[in-house]
PyMOL Python script that loads the backbone (N, CA, C, O; Angstrom):
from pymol import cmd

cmd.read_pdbstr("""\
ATOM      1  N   UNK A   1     159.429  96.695 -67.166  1.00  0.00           N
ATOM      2  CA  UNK A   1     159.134  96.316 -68.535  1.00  0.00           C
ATOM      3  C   UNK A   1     159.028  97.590 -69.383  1.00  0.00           C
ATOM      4  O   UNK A   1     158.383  98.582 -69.042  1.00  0.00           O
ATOM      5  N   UNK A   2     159.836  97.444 -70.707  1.00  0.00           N
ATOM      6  CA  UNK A   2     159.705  98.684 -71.420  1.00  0.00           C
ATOM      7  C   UNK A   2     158.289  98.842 -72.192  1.00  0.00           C
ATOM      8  O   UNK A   2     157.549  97.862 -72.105  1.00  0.00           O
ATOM      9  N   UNK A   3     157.906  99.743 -72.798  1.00  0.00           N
ATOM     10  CA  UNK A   3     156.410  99.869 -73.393  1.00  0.00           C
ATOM     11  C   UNK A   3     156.699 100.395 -74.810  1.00  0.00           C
ATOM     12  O   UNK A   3     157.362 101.415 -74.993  1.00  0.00           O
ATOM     13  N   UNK A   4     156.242  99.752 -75.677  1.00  0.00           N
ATOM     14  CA  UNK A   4     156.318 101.026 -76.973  1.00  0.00           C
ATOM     15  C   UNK A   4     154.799 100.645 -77.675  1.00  0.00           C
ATOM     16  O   UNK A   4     154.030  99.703 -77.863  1.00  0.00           O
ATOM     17  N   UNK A   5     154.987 102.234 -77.932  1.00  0.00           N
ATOM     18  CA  UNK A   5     153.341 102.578 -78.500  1.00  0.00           C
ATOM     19  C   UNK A   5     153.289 103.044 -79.891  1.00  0.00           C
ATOM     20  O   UNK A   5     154.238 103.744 -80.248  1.00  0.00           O
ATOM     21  N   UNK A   6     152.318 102.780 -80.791  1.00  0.00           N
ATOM     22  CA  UNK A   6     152.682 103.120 -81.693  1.00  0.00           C
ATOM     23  C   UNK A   6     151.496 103.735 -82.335  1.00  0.00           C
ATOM     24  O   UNK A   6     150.517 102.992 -82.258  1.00  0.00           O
ATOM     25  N   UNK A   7     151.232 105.065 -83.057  1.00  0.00           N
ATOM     26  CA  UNK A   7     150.184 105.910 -83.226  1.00  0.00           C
ATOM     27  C   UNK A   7     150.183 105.612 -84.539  1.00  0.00           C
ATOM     28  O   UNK A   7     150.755 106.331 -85.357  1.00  0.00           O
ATOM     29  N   UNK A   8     149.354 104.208 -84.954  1.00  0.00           N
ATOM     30  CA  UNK A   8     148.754 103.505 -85.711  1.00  0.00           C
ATOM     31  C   UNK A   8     148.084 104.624 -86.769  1.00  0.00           C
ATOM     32  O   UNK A   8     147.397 103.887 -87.477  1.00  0.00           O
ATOM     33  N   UNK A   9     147.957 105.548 -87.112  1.00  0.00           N
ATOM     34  CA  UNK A   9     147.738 106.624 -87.857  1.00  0.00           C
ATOM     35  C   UNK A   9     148.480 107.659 -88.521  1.00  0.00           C
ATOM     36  O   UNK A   9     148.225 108.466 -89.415  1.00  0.00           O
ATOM     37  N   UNK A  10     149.705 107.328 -87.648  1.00  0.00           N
ATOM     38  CA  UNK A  10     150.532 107.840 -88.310  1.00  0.00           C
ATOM     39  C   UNK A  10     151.733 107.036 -89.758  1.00  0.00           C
ATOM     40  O   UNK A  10     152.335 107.430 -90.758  1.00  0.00           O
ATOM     41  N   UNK A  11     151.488 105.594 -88.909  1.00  0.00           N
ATOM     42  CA  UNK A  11     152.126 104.379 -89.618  1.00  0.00           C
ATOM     43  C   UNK A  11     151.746 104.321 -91.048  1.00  0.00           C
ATOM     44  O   UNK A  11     150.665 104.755 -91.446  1.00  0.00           O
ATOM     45  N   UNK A  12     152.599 103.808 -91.787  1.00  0.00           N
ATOM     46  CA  UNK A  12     152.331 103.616 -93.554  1.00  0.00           C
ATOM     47  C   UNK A  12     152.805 102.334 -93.504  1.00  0.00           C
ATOM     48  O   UNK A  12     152.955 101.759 -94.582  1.00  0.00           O
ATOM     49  N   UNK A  13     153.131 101.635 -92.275  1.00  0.00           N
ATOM     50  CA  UNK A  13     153.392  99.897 -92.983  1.00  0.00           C
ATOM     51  C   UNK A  13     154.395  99.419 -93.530  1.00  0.00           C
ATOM     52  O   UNK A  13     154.610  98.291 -93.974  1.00  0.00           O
ATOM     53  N   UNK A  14     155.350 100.831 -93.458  1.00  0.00           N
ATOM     54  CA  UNK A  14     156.734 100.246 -94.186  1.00  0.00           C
ATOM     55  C   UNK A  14     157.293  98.849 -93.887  1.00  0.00           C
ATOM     56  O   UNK A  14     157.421  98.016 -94.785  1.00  0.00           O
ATOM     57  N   UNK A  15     157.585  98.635 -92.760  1.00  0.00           N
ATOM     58  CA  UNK A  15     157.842  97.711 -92.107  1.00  0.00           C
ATOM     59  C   UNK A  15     159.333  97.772 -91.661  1.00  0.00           C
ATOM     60  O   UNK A  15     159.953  96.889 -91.069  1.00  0.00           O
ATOM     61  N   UNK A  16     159.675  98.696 -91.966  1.00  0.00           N
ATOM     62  CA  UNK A  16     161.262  99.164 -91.043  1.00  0.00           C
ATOM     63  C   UNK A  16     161.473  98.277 -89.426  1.00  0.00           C
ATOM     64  O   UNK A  16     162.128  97.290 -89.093  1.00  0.00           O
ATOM     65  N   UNK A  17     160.654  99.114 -88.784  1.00  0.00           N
ATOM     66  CA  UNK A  17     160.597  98.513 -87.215  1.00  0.00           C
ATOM     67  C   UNK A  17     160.705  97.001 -87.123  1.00  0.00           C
ATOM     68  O   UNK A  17     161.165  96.291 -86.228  1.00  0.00           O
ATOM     69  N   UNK A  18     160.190  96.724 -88.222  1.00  0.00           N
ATOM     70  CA  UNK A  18     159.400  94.916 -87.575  1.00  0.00           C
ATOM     71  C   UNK A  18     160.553  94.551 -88.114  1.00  0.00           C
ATOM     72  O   UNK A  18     160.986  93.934 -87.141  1.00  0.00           O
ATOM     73  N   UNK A  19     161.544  94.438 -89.068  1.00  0.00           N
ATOM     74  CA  UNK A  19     163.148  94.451 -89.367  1.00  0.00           C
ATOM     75  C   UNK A  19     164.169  94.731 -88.771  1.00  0.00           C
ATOM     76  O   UNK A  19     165.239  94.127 -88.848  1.00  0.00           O
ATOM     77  N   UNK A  20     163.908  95.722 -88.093  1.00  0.00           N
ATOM     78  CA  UNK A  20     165.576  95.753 -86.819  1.00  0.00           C
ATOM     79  C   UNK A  20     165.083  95.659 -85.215  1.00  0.00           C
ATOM     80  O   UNK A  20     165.769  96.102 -84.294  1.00  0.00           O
ATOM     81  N   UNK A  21     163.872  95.055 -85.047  1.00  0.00           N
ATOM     82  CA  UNK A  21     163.798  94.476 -83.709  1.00  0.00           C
ATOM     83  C   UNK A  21     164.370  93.044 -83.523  1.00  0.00           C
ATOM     84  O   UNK A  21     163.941  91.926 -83.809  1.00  0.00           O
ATOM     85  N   UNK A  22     165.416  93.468 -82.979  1.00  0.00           N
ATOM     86  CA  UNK A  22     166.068  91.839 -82.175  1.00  0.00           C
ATOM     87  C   UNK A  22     165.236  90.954 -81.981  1.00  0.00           C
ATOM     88  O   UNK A  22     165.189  89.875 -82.571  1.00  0.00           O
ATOM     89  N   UNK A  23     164.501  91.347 -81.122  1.00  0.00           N
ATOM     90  CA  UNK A  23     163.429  90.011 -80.813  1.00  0.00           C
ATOM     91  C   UNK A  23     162.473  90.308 -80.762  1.00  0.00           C
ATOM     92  O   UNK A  23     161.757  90.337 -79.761  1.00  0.00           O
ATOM     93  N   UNK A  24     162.144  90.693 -82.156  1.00  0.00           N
ATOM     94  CA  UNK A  24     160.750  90.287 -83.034  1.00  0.00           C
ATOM     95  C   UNK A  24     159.516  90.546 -82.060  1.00  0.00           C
ATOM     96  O   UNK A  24     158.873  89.642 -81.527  1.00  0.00           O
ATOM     97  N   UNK A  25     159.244  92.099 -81.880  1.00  0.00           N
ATOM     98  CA  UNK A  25     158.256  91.966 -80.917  1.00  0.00           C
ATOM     99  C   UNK A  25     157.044  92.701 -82.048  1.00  0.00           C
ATOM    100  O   UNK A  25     155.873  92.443 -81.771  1.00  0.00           O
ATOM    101  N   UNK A  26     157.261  93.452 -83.097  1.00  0.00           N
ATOM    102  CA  UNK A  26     156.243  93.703 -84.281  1.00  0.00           C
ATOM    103  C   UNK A  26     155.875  93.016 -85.066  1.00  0.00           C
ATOM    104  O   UNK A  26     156.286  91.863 -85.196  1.00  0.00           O
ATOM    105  N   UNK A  27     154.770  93.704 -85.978  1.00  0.00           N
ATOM    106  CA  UNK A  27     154.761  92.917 -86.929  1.00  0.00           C
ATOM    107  C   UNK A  27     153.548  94.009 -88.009  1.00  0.00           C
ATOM    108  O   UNK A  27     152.968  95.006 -87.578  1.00  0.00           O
ATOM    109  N   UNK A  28     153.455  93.580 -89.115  1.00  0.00           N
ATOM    110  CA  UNK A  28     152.322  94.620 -89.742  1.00  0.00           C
ATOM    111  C   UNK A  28     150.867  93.841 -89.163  1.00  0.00           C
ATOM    112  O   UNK A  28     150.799  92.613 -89.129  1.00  0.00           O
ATOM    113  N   UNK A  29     150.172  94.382 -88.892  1.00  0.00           N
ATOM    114  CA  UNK A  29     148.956  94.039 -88.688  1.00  0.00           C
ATOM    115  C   UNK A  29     147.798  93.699 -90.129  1.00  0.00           C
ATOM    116  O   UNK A  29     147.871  93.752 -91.356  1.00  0.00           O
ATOM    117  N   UNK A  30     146.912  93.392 -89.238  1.00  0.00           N
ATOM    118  CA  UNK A  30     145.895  92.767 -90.919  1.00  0.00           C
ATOM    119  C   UNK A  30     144.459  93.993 -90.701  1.00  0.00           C
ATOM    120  O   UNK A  30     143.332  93.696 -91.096  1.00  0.00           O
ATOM    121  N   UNK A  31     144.770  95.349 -90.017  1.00  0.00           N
ATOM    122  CA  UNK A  31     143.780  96.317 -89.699  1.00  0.00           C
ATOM    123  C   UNK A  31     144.329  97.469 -90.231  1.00  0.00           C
ATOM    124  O   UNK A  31     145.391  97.972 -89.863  1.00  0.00           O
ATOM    125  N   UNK A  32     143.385  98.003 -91.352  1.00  0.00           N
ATOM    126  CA  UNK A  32     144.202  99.292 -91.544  1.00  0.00           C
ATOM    127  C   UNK A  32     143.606 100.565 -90.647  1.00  0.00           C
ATOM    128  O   UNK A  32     142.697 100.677 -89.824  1.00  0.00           O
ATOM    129  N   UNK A  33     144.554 101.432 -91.211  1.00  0.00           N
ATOM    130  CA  UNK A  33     143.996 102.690 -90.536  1.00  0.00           C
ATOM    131  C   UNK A  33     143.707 103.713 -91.268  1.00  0.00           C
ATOM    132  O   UNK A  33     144.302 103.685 -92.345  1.00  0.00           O
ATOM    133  N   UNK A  34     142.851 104.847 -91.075  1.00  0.00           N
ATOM    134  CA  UNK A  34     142.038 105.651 -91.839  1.00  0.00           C
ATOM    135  C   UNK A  34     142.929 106.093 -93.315  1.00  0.00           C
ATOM    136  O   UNK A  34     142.422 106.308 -94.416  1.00  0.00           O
ATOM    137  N   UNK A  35     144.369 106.148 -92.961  1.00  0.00           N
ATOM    138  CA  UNK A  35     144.695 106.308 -94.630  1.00  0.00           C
ATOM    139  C   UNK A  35     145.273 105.130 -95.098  1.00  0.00           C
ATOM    140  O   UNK A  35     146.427 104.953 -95.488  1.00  0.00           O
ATOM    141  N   UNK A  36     144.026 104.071 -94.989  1.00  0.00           N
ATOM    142  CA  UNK A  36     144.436 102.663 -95.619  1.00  0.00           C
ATOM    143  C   UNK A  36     145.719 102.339 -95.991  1.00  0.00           C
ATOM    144  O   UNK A  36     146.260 102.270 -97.095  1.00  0.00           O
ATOM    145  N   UNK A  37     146.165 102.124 -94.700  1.00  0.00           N
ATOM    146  CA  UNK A  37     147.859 101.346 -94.498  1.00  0.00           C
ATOM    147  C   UNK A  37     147.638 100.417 -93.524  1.00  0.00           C
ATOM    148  O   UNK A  37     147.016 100.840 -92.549  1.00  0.00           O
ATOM    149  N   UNK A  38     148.079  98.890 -93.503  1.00  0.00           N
ATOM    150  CA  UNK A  38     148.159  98.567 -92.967  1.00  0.00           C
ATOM    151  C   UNK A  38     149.379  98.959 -91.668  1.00  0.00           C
ATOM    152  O   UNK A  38     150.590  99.083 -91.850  1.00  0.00           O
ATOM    153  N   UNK A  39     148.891  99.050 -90.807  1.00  0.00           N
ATOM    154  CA  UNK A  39     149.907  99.400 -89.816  1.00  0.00           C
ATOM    155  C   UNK A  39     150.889  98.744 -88.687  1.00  0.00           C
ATOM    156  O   UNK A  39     150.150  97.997 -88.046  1.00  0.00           O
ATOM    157  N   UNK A  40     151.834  98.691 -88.296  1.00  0.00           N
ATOM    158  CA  UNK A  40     152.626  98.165 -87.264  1.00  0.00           C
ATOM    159  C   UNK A  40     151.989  98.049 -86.470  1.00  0.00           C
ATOM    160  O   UNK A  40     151.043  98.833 -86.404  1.00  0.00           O
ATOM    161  N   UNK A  41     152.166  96.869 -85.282  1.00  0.00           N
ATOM    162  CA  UNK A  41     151.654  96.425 -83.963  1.00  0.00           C
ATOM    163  C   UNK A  41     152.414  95.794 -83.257  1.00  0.00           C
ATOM    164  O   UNK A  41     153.273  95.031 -83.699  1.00  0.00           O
ATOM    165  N   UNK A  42     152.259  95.966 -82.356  1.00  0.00           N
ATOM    166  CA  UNK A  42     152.933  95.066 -80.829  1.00  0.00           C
ATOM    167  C   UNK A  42     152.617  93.759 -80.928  1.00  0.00           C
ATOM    168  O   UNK A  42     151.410  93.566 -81.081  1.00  0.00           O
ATOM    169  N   UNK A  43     153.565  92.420 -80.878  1.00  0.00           N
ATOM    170  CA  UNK A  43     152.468  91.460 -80.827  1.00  0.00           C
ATOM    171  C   UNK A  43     153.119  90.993 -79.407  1.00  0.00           C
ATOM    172  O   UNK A  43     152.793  89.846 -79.100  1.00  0.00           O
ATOM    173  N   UNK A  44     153.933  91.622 -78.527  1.00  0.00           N
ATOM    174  CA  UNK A  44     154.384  90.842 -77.132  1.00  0.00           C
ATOM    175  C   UNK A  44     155.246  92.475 -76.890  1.00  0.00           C
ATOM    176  O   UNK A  44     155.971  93.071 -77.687  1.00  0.00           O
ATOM    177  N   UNK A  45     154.782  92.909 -75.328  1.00  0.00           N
ATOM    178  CA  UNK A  45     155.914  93.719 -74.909  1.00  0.00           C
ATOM    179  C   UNK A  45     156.863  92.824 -74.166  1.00  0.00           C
ATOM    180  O   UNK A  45     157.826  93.431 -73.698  1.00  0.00           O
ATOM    181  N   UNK A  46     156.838  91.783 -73.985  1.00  0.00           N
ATOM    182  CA  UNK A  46     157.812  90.675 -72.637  1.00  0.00           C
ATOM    183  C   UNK A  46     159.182  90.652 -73.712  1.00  0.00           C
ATOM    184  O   UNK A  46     158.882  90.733 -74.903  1.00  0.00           O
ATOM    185  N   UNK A  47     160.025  90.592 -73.523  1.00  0.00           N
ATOM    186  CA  UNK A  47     161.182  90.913 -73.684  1.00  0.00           C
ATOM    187  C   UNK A  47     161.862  91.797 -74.581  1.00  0.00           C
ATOM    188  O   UNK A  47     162.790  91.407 -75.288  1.00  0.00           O
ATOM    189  N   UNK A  48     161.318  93.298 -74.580  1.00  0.00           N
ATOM    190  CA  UNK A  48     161.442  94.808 -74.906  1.00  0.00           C
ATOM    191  C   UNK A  48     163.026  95.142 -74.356  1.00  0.00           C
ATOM    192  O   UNK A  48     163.194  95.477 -73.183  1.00  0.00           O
ATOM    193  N   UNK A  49     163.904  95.050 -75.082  1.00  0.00           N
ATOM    194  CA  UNK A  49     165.490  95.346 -74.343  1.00  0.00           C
ATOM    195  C   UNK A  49     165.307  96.662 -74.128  1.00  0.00           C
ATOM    196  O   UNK A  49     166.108  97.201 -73.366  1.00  0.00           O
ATOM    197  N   UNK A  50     163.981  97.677 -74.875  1.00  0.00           N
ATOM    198  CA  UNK A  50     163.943  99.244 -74.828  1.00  0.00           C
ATOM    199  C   UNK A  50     165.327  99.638 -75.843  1.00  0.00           C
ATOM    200  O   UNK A  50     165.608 100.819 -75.645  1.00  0.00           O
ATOM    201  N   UNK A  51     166.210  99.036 -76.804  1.00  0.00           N
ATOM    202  CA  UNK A  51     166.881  99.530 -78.125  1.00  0.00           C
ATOM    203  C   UNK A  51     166.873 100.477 -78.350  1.00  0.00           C
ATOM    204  O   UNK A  51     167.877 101.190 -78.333  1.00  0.00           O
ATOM    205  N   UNK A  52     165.645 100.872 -78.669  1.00  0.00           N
ATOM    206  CA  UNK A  52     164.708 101.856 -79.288  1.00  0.00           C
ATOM    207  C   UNK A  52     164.811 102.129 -81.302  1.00  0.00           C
ATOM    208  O   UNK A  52     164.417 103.058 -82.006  1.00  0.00           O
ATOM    209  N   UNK A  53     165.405 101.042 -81.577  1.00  0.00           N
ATOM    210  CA  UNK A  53     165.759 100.458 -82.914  1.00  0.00           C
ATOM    211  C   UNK A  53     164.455 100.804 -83.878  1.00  0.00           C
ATOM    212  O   UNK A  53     164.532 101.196 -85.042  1.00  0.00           O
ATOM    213  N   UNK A  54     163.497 100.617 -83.283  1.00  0.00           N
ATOM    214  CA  UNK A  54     162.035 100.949 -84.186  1.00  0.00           C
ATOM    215  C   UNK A  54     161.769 102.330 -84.216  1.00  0.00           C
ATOM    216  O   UNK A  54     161.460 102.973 -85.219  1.00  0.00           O
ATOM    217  N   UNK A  55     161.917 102.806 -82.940  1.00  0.00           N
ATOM    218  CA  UNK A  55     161.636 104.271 -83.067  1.00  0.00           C
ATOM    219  C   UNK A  55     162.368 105.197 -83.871  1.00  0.00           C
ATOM    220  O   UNK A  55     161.961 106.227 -84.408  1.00  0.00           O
ATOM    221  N   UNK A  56     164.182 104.378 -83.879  1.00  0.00           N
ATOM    222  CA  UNK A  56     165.073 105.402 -84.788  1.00  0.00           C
ATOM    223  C   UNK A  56     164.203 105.060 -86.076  1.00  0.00           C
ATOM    224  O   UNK A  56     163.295 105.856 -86.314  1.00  0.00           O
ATOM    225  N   UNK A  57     164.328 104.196 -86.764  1.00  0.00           N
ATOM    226  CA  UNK A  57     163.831 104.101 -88.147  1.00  0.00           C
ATOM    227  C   UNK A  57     163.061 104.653 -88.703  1.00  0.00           C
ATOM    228  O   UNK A  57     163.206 105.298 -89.741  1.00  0.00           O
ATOM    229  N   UNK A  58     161.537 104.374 -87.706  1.00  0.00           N
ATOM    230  CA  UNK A  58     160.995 104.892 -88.534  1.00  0.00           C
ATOM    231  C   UNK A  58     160.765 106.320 -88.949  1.00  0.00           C
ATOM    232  O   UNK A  58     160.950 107.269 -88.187  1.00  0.00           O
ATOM    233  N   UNK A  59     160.261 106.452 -90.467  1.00  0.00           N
ATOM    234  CA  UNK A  59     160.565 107.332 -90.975  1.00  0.00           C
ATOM    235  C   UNK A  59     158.964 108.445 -90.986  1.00  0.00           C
ATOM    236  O   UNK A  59     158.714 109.461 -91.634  1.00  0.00           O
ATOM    237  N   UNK A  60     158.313 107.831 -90.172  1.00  0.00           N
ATOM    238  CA  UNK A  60     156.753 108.892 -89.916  1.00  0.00           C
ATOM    239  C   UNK A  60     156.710 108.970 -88.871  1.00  0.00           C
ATOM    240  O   UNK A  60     155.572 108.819 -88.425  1.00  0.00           O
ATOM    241  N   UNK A  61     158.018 109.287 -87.642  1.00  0.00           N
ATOM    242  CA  UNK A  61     157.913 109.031 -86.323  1.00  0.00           C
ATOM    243  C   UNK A  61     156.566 108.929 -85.292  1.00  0.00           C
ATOM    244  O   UNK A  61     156.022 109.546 -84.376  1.00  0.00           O
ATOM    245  N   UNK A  62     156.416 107.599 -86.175  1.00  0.00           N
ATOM    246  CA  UNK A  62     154.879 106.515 -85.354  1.00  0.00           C
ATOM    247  C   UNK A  62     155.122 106.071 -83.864  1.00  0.00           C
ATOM    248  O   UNK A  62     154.225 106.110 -83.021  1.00  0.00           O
ATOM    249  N   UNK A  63     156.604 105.577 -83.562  1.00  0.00           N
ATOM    250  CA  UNK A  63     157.115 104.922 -82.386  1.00  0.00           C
ATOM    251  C   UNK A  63     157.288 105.882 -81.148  1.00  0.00           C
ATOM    252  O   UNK A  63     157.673 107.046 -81.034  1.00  0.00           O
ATOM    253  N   UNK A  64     157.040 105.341 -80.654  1.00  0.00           N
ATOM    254  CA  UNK A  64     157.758 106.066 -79.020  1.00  0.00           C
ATOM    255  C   UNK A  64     158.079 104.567 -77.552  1.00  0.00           C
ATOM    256  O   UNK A  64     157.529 103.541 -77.150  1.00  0.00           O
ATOM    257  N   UNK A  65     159.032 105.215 -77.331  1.00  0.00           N
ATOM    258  CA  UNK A  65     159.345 103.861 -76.429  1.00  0.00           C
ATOM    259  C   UNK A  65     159.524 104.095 -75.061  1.00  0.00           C
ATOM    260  O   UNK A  65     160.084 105.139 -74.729  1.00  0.00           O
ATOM    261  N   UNK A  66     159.177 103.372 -74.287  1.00  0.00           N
ATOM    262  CA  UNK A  66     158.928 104.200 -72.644  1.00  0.00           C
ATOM    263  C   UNK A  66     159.356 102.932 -72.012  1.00  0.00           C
ATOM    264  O   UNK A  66     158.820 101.825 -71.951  1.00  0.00           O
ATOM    265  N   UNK A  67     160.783 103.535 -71.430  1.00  0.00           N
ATOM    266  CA  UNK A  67     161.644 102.488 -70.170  1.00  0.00           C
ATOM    267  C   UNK A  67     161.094 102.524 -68.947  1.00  0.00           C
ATOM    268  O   UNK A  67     160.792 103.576 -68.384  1.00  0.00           O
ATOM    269  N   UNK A  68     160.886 101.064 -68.332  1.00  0.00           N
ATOM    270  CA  UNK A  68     160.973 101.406 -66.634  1.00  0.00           C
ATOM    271  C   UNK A  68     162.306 101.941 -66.146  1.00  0.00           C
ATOM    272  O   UNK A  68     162.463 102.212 -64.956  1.00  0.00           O
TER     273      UNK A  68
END
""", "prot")
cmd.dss("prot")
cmd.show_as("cartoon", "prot")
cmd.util.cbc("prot")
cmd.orient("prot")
């Protein structure tokens, strides 16, 4: 199973990622983080193709994606 993590502090909420994941595994969350942005979240790693489609995008390199 692939893993992606996302350093919720670095995120501004654009919402890039949660837009070119195939199968919809983000989403913005309803928690911000210390520089009041709501931020990206995981809401399922189970079917992670590992793309890595979120990580290219975004543009505050928040993402990182880790293949088995």
């Amino acid at each position: 199973m692939n893993k992606i993590t996302i350093d919720k502090e670095r995120c501004k909420g654009c919402g890039f990622c949660v837009s070119v994941c195939p199968v919809n595994l983000l989403e913005i969350g309803k928690e911000l983080n210390l520089q009041g942005h709501y931020h990206a979240k995981v809401v399922s790693y189970d079917g992670c193709s590992g793309c890595c489609n979120c990580a290219l995008i975004c543009p505050d390199v928040a993402i990182e994606i880790y293949r088995d």
